[in-house]
gemmi code that builds the backbone of each chain (N, CA, C; Angstrom):
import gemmi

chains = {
    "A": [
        ("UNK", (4.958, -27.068, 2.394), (5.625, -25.790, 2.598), (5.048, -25.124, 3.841)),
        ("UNK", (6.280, -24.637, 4.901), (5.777, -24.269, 5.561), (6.144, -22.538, 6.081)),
        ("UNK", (5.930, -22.073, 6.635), (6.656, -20.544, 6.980), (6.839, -20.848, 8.478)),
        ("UNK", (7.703, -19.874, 9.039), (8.413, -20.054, 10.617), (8.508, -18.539, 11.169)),
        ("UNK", (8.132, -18.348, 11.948), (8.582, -16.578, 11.975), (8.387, -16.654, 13.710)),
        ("UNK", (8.712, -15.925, 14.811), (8.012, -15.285, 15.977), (7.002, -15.017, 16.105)),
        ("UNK", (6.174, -14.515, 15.333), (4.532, -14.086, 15.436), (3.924, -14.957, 16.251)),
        ("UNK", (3.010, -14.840, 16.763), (1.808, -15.280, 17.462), (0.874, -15.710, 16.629)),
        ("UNK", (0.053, -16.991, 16.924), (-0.453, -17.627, 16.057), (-1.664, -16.630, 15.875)),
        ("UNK", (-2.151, -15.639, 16.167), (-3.249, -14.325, 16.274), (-2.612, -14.026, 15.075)),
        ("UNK", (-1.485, -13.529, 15.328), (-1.024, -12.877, 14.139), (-0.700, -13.258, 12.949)),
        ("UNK", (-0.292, -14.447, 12.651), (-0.328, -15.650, 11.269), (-1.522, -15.543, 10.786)),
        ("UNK", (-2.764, -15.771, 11.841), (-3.684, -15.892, 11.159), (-4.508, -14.667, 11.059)),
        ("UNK", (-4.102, -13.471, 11.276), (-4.611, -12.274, 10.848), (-4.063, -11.896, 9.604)),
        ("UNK", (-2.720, -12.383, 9.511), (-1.884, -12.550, 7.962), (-2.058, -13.296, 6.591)),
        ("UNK", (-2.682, -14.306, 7.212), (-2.869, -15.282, 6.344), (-4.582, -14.972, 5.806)),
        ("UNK", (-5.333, -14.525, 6.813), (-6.705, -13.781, 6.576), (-6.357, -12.732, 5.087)),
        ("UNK", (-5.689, -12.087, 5.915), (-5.567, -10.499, 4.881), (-4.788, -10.667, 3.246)),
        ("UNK", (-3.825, -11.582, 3.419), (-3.401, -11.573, 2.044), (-3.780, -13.015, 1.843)),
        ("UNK", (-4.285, -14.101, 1.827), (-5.186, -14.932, 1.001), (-4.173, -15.954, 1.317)),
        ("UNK", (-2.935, -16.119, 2.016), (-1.978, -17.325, 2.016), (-2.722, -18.880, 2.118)),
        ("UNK", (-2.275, -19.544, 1.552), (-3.416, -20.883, 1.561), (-1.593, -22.079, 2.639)),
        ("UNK", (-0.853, -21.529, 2.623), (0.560, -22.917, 3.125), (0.306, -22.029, 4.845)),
        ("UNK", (0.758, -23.141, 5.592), (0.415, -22.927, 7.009), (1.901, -21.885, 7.172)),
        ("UNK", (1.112, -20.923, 8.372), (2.408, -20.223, 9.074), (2.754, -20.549, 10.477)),
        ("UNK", (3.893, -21.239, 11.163), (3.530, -21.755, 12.097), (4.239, -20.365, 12.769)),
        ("UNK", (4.636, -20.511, 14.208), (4.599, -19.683, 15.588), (5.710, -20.036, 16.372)),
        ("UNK", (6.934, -19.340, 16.347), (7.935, -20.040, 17.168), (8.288, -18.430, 18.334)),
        ("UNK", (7.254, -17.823, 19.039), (7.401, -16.880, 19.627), (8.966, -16.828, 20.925)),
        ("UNK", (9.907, -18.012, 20.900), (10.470, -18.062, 21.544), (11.828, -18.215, 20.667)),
        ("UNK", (11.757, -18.814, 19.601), (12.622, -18.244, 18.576), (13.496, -20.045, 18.614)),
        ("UNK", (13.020, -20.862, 19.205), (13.812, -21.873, 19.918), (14.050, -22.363, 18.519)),
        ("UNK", (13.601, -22.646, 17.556), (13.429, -23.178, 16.299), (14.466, -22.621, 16.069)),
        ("UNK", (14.148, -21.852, 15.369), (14.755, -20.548, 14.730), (16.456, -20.709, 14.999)),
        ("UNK", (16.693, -20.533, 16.099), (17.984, -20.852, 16.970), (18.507, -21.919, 16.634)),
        ("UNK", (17.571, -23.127, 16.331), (18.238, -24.679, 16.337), (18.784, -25.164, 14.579)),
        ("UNK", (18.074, -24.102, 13.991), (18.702, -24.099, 12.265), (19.455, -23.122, 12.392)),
        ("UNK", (19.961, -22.248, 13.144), (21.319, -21.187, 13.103), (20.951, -20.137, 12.520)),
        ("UNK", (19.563, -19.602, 12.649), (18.939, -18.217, 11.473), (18.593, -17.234, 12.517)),
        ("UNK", (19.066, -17.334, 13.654), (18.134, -16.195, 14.484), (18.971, -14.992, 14.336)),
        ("UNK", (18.604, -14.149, 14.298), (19.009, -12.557, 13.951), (18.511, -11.489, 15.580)),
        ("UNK", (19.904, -11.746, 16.132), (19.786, -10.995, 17.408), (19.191, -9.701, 17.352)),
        ("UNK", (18.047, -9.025, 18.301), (17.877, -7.840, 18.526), (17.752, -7.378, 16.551)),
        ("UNK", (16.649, -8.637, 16.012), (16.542, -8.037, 14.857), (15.647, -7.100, 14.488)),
        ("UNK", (14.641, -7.091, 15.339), (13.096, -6.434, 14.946), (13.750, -4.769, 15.271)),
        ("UNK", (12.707, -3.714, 15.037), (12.971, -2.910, 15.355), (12.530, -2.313, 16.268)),
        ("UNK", (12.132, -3.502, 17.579), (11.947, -3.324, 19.197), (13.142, -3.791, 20.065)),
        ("UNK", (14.505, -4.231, 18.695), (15.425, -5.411, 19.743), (15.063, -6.559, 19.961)),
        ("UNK", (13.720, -6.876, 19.573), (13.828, -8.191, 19.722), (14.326, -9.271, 18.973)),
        ("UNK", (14.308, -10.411, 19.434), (15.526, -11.456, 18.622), (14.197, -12.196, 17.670)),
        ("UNK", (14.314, -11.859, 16.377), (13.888, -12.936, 14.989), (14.352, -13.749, 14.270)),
        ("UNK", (13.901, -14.101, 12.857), (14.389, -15.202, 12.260), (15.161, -13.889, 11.211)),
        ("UNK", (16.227, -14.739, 10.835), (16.461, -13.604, 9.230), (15.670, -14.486, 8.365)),
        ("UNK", (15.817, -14.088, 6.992), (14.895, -14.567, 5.686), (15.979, -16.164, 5.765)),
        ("UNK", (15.503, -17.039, 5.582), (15.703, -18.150, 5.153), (14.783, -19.597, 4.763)),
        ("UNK", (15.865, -20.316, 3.941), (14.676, -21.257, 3.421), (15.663, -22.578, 3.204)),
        ("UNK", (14.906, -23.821, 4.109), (15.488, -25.148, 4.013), (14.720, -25.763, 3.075)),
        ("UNK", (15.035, -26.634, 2.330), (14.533, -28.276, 1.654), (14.811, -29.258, 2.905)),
        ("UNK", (13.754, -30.001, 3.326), (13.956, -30.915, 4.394), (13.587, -31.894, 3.318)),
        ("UNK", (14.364, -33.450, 3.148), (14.231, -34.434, 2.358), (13.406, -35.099, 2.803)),
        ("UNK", (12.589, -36.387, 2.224), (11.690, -37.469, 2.869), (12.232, -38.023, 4.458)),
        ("UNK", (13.715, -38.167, 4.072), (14.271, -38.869, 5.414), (14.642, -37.953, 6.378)),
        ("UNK", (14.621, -36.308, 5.682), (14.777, -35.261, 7.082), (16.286, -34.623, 7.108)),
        ("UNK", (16.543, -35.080, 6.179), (17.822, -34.420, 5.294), (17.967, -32.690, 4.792)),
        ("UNK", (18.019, -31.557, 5.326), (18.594, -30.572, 4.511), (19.269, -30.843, 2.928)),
        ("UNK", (18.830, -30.796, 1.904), (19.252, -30.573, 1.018), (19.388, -29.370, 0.080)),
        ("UNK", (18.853, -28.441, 0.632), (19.203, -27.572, -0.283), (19.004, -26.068, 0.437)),
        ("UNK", (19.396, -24.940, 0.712), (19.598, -23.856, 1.632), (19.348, -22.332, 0.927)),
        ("UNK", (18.900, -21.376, 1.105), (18.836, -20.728, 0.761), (19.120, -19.181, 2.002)),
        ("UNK", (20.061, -18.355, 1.700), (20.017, -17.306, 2.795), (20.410, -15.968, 2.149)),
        ("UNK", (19.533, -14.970, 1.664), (19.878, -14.200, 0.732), (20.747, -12.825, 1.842)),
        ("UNK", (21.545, -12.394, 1.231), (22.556, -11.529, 1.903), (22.009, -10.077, 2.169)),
        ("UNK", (20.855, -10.247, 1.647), (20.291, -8.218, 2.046), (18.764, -8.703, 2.506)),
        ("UNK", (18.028, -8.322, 2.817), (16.589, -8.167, 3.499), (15.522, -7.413, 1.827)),
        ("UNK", (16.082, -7.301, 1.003), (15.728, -6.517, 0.182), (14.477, -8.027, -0.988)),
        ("UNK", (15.839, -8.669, -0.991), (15.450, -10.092, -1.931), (14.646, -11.040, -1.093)),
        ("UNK", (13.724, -11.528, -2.166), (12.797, -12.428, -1.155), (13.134, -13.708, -2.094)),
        ("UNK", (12.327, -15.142, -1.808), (12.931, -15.923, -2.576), (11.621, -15.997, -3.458)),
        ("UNK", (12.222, -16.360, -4.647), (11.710, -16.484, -6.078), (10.604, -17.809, -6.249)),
        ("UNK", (9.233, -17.759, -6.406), (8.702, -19.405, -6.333), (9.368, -20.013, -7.661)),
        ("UNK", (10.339, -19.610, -9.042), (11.123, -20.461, -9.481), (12.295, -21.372, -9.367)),
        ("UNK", (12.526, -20.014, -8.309), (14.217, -20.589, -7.219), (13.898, -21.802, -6.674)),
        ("UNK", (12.369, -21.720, -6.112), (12.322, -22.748, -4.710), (12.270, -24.099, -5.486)),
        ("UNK", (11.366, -23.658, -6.768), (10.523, -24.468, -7.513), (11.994, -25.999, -8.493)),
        ("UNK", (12.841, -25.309, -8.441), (14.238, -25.527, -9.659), (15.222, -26.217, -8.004)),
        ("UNK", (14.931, -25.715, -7.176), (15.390, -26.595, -6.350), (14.650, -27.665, -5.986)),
        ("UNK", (13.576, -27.784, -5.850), (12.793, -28.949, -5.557), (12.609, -29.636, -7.166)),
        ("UNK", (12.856, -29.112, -7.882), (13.090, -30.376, -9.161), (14.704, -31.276, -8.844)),
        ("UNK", (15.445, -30.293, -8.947), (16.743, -30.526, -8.813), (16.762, -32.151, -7.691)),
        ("UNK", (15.855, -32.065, -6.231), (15.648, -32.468, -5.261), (15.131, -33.890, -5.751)),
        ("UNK", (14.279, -33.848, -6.360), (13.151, -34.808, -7.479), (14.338, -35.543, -8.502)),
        ("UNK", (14.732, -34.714, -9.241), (15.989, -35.416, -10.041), (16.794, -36.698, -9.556)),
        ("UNK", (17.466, -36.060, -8.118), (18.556, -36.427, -7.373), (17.922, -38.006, -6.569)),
        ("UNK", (16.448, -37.972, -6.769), (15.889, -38.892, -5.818), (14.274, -39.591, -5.961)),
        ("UNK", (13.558, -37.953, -5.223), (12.109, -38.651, -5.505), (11.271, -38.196, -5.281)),
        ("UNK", (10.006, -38.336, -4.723), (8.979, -37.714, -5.394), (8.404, -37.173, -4.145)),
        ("UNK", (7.131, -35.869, -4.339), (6.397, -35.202, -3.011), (7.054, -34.434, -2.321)),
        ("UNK", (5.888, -33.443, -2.283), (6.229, -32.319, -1.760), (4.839, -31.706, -1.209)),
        ("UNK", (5.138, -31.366, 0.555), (3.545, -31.004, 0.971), (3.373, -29.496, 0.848)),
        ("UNK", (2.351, -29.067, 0.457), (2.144, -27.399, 0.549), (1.246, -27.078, 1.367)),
    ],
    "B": [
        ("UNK", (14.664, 42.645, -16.173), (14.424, 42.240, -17.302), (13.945, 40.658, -16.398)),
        ("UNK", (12.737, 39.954, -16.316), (11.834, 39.302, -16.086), (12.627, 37.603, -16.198)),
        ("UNK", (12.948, 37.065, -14.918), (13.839, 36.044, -16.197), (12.980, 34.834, -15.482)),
        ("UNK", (13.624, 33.392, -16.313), (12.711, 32.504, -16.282), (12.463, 31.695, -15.007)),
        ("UNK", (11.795, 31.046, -15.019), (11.414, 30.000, -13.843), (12.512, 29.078, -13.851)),
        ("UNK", (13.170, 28.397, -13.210), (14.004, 27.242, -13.471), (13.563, 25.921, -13.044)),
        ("UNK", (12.640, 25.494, -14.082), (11.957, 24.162, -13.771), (12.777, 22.942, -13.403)),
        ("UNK", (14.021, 23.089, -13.980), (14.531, 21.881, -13.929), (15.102, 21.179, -12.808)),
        ("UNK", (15.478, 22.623, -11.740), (15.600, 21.949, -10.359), (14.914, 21.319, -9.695)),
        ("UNK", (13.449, 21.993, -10.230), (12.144, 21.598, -9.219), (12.045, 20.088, -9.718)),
        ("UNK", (12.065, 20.284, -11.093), (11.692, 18.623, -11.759), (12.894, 17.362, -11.062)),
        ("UNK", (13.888, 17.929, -10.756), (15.015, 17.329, -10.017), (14.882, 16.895, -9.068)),
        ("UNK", (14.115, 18.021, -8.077), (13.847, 17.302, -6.595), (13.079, 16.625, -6.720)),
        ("UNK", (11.679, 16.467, -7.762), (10.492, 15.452, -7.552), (11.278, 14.547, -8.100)),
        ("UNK", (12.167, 13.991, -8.891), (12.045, 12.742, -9.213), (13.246, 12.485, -8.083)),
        ("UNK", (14.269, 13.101, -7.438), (14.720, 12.483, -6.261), (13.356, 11.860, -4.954)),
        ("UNK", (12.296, 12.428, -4.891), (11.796, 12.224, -3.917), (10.969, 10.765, -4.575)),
        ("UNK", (10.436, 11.407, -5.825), (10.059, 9.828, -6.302), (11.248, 8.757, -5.830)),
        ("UNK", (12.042, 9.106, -6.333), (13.417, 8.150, -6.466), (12.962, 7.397, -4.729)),
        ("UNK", (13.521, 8.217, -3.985), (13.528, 7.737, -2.497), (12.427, 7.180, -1.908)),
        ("UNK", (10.870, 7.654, -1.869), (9.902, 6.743, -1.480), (9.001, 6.329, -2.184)),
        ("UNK", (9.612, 5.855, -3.903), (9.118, 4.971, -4.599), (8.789, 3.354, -4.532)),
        ("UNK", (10.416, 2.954, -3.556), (10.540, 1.635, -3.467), (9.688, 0.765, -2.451)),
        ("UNK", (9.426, 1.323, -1.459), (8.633, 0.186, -0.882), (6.875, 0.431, -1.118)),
        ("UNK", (6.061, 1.400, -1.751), (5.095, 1.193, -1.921), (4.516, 1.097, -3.665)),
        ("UNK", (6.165, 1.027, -4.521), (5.921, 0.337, -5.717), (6.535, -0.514, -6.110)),
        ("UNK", (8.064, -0.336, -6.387), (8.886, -1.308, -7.072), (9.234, -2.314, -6.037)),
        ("UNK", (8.955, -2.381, -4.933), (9.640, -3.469, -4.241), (8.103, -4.690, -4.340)),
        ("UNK", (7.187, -4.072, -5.172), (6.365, -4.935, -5.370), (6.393, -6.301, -6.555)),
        ("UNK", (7.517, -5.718, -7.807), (8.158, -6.298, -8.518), (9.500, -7.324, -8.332)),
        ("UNK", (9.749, -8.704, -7.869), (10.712, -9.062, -7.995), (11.745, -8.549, -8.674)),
        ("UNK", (11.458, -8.376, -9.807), (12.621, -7.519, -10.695), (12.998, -6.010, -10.377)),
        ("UNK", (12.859, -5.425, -9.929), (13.103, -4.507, -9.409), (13.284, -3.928, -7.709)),
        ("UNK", (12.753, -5.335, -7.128), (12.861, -5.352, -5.799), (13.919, -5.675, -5.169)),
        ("UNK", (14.687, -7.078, -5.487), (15.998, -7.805, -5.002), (17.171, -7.012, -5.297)),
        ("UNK", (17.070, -5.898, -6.616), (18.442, -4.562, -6.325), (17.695, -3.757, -7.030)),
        ("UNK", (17.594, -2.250, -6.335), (16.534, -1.064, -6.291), (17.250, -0.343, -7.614)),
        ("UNK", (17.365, -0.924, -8.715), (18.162, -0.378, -10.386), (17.182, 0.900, -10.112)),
        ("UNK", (16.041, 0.480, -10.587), (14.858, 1.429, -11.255), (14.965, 3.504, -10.251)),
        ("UNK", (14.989, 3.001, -8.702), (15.555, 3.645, -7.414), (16.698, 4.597, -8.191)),
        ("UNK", (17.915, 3.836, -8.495), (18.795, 4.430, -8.024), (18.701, 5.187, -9.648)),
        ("UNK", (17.985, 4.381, -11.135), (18.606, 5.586, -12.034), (17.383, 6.971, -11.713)),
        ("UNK", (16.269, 6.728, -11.209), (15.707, 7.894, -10.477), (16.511, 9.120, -9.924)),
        ("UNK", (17.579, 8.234, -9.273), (18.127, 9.349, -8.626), (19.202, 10.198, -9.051)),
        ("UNK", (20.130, 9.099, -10.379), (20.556, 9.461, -11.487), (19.763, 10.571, -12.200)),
        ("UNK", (18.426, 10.373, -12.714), (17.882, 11.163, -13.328), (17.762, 12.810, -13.345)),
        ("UNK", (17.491, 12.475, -11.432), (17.266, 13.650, -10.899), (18.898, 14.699, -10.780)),
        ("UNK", (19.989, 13.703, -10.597), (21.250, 14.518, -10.235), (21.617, 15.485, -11.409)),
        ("UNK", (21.199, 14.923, -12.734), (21.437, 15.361, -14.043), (20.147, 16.374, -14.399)),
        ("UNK", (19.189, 16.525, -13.992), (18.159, 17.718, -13.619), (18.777, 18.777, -12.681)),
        ("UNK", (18.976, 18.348, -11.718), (19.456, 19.672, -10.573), (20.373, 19.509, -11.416)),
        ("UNK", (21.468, 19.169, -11.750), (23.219, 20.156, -12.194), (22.741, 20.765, -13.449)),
        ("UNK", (22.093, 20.444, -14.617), (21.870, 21.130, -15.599), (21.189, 22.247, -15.086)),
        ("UNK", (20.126, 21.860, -14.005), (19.351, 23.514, -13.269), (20.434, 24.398, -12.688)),
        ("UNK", (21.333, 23.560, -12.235), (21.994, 24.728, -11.037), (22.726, 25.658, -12.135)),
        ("UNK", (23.141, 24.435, -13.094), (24.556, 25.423, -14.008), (23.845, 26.313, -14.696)),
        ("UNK", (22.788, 26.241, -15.318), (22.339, 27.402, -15.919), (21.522, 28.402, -14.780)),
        ("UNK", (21.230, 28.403, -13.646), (21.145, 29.194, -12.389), (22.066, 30.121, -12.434)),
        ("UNK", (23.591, 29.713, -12.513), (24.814, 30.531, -12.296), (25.430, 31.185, -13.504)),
        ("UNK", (25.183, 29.787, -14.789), (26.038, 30.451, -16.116), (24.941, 31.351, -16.603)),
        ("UNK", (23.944, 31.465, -16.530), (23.017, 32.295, -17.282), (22.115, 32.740, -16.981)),
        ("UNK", (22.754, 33.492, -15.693), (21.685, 33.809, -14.207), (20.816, 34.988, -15.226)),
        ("UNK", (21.219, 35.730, -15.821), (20.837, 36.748, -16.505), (19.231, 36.399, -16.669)),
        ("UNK", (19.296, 34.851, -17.332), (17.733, 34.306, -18.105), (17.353, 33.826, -17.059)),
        ("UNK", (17.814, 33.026, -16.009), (17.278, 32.125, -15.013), (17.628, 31.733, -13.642)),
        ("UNK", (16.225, 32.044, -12.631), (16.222, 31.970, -11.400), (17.427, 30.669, -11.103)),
        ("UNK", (16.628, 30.545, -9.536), (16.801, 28.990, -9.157), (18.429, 28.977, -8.343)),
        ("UNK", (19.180, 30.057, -8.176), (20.392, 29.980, -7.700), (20.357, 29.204, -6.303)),
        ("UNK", (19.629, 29.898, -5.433), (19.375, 29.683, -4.354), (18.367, 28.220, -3.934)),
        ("UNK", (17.526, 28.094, -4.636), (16.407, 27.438, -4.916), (17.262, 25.908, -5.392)),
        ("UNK", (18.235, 26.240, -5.981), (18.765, 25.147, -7.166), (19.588, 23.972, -5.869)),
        ("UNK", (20.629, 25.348, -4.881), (21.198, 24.527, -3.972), (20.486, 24.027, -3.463)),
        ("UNK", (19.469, 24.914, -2.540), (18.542, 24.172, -1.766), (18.496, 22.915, -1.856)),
        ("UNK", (17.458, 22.678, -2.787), (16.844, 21.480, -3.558), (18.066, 20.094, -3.623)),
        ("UNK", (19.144, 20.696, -4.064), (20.004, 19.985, -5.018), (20.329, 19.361, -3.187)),
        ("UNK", (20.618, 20.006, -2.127), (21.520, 19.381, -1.081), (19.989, 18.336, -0.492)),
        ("UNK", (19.331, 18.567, -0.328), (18.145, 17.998, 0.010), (17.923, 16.610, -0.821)),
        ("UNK", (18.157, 16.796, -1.737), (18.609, 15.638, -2.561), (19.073, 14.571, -2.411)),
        ("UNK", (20.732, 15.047, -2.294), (21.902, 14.367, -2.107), (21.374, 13.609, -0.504)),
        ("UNK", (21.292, 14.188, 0.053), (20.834, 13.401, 1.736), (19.630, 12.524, 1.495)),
        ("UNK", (18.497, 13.072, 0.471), (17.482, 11.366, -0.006), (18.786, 10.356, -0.441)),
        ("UNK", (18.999, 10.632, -1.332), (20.132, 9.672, -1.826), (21.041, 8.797, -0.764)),
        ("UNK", (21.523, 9.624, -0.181), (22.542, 9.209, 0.818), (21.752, 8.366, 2.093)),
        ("UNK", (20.619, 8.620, 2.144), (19.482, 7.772, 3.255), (19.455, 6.705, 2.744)),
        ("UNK", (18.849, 7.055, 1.081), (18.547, 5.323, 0.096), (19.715, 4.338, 0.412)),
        ("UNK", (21.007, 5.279, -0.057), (22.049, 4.123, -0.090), (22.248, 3.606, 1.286)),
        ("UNK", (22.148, 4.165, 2.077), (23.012, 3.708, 3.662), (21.828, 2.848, 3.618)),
        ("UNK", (20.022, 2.984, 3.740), (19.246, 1.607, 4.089), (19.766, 0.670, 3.039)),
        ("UNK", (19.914, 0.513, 1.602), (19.745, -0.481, 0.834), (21.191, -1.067, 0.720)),
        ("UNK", (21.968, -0.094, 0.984), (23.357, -0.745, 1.004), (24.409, -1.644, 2.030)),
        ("UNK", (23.402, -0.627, 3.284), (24.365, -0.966, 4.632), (23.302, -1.912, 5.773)),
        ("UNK", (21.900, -1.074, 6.045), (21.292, -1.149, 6.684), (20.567, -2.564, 6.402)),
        ("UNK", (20.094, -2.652, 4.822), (19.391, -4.142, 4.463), (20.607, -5.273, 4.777)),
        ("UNK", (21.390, -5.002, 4.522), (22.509, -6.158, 4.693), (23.014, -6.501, 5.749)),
        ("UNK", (22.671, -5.432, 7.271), (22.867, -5.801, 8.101), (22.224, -7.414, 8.834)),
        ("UNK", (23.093, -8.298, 7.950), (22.326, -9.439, 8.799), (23.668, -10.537, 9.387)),
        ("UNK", (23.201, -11.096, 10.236), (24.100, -12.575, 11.203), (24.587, -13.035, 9.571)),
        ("UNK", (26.015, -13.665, 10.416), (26.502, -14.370, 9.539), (25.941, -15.574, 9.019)),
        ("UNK", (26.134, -15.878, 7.347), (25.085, -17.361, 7.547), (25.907, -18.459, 7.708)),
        ("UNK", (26.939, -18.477, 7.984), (28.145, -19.690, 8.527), (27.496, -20.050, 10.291)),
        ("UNK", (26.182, -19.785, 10.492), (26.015, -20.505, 11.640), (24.652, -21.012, 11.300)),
        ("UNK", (24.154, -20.842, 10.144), (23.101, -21.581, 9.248), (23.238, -23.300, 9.340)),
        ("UNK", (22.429, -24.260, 9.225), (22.595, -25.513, 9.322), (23.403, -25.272, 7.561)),
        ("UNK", (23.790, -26.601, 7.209), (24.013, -26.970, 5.947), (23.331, -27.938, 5.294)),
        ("UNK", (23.640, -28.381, 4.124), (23.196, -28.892, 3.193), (24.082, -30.309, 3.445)),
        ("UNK", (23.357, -31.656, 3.678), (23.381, -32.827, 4.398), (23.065, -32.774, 5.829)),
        ("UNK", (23.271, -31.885, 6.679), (22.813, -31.993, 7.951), (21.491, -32.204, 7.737)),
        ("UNK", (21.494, -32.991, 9.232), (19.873, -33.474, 9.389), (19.258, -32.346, 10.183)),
        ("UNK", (18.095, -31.775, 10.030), (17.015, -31.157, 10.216), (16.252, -31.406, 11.391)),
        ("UNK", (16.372, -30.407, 12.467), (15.935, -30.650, 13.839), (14.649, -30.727, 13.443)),
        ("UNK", (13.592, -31.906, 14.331), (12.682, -31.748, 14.324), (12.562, -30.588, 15.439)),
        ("UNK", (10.804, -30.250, 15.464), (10.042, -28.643, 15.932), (8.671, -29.221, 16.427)),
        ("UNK", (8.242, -28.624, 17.390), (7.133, -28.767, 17.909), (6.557, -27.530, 17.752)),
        ("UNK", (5.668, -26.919, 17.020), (5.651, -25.304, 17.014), (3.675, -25.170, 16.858)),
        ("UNK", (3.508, -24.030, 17.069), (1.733, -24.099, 16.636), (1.481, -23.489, 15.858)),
        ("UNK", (0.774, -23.939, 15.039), (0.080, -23.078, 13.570), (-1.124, -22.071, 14.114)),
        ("UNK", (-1.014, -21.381, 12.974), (-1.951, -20.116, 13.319), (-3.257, -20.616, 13.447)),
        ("UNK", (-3.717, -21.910, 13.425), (-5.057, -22.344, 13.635), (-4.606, -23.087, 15.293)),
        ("UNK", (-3.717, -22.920, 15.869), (-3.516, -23.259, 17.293), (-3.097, -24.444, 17.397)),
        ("UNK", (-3.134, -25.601, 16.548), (-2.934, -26.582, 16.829), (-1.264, -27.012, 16.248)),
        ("UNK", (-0.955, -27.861, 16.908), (0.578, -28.460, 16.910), (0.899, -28.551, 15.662)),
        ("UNK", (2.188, -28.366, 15.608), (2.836, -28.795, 14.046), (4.356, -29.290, 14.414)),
        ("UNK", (4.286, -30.767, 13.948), (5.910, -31.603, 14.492), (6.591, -31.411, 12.712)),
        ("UNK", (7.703, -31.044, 12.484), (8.442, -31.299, 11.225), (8.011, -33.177, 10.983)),
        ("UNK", (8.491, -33.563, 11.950), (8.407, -35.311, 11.717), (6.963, -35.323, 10.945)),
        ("UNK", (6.114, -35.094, 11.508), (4.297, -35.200, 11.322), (4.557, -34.262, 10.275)),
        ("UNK", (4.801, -33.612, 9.275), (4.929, -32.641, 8.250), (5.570, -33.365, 7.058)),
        ("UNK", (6.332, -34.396, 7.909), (7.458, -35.301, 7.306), (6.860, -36.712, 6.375)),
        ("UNK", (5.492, -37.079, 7.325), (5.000, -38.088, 7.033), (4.272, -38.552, 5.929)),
        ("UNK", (4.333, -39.817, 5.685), (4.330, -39.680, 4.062), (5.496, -39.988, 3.060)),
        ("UNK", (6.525, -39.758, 3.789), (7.376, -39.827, 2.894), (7.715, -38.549, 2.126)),
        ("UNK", (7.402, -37.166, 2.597), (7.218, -35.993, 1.688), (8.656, -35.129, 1.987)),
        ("UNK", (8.695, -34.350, 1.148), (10.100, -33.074, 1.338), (9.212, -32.152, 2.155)),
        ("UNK", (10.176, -31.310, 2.592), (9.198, -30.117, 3.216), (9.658, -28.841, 2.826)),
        ("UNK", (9.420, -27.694, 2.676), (10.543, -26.294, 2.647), (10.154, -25.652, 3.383)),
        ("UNK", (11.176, -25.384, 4.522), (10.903, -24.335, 5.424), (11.150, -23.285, 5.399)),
        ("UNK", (10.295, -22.099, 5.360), (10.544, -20.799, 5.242), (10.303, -20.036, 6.384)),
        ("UNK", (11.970, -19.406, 6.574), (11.989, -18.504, 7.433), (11.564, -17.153, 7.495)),
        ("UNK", (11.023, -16.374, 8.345), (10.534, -14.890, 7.794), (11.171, -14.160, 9.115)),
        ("UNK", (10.640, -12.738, 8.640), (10.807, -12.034, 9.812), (10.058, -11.574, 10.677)),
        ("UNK", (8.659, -11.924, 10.142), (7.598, -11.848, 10.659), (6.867, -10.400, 10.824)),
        ("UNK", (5.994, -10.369, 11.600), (5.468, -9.121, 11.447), (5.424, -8.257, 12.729)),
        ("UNK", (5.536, -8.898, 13.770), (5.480, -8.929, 15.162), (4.239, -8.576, 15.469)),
    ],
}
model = gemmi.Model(1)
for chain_id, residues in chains.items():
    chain = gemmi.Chain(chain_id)
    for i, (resn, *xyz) in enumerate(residues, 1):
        res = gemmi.Residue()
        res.name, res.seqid = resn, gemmi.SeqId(i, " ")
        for name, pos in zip(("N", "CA", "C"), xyz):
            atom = gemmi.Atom()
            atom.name, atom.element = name, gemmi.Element(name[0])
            atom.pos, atom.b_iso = gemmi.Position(*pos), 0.0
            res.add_atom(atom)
        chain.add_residue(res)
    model.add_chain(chain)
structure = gemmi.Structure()
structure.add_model(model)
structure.setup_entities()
């Protein structure tokens, strides 16, 4: 499991310091990522600058999207049962491992 | 002839103000109460049915009880928390990109060259290896 955001890797890891996160946050300060899965949220921040919106892929062993998540308000975050019931679902359908 | 205090407006506006900047430094700490602001909005329920019972007895039975003036006040001051709550949680949170330009479900998954907060490289492929699933989570970060 990984997280994706604009931040600066200073800032992941001033984040990941402060609230105890143990799954890596990586650094896409150019948003190029972000852009290439279709999630970037123009002039989202509240400087105008361009971010990610909330979203969440299942990438399969072979690199497959299987399963998507994009909640419609900024309010909802995703559920670790949601993620958890999709990656069984994922397991069901196929097979095994999952890195955190 | 000495008439009463009219608590109930006052009790009206505090639980509107509870109502309004309750959510992000309590209930949005609760999943259940975070993903739709229920708890928020019967707050503000609570409070609308405080101010109108204050205002009406303000006017029907001004004789016993203050608060006429006090009652509007309060009561319009209110309505505009309210009307702030709804426009962020209704209009403003939802302002987001369409997700019809989201990858889908069978598309293949661009690999990423990106750096982790410990500086060093991170490839999806190399994340990949192993044979493992991955879940990528998008945020908004913190800037």
């Amino acid at each position: 499991m990984v997280a994706i955001s604009v931040d600066s890797p200073e800032e992941s890891r001033r984040l990941c310091q402060s609230r105890g996160y143990t799954f890596r946050l990586l650094s896409d300060p150019r948003a190029d990522t972000i852009r290439a899965y279709g999630v970037i949220h123009e002039h989202g921040s509240e400087e105008g600058r361009d971010i990610a919106r909330p979203a969440e892929f299942l990438v399969d062993q072979t690199g497959t999207i299987r399963w998507v998540n994009l909640a419609g308000t900024l309010l909802a975050r995703l559920r670790p049962e949601t993620a958890l019931r999709a990656i069984d679902g994922m397991a069901h359908a196929n097979a095994r491992g999952f890195v955190r | 002839m000495l008439r009463n205090w009219n608590w109930l407006v006052w009790s009206g506006f505090a639980a509107a103000l509870l109502a309004a900047f309750s959510y992000i430094p309590f209930f949005s700490r609760f999943p259940a109460t975070r993903d739709f602001p229920w708890a928020n909005l019967l707050l503000f329920l609570a409070a609308g049915c405080m101010l109108g019972i204050g205002v009406y007895r303000a006017f029907a039975h001004s004789s016993r009880y203050r608060g006429k003036i006090s009652g509007i006040i309060l009561s319009v001051l209110s309505l505009v928390l309210c009307g702030l709550f709804c426009f962020g949680v209704f209009f403003a949170a939802r302002d987001l990109p369409s997700a019809k330009s989201a990858l889908r479900v069978g598309q293949q998954a661009p690999d990423f060259l990106l750096t982790g907060s410990d500086g060093n490289p991170v490839t999806l492929s190399g994340l990949r290896q192993g044979r493992r699933a991955v879940l990528l989570i998008f945020y908004r970060g913190y800037w």
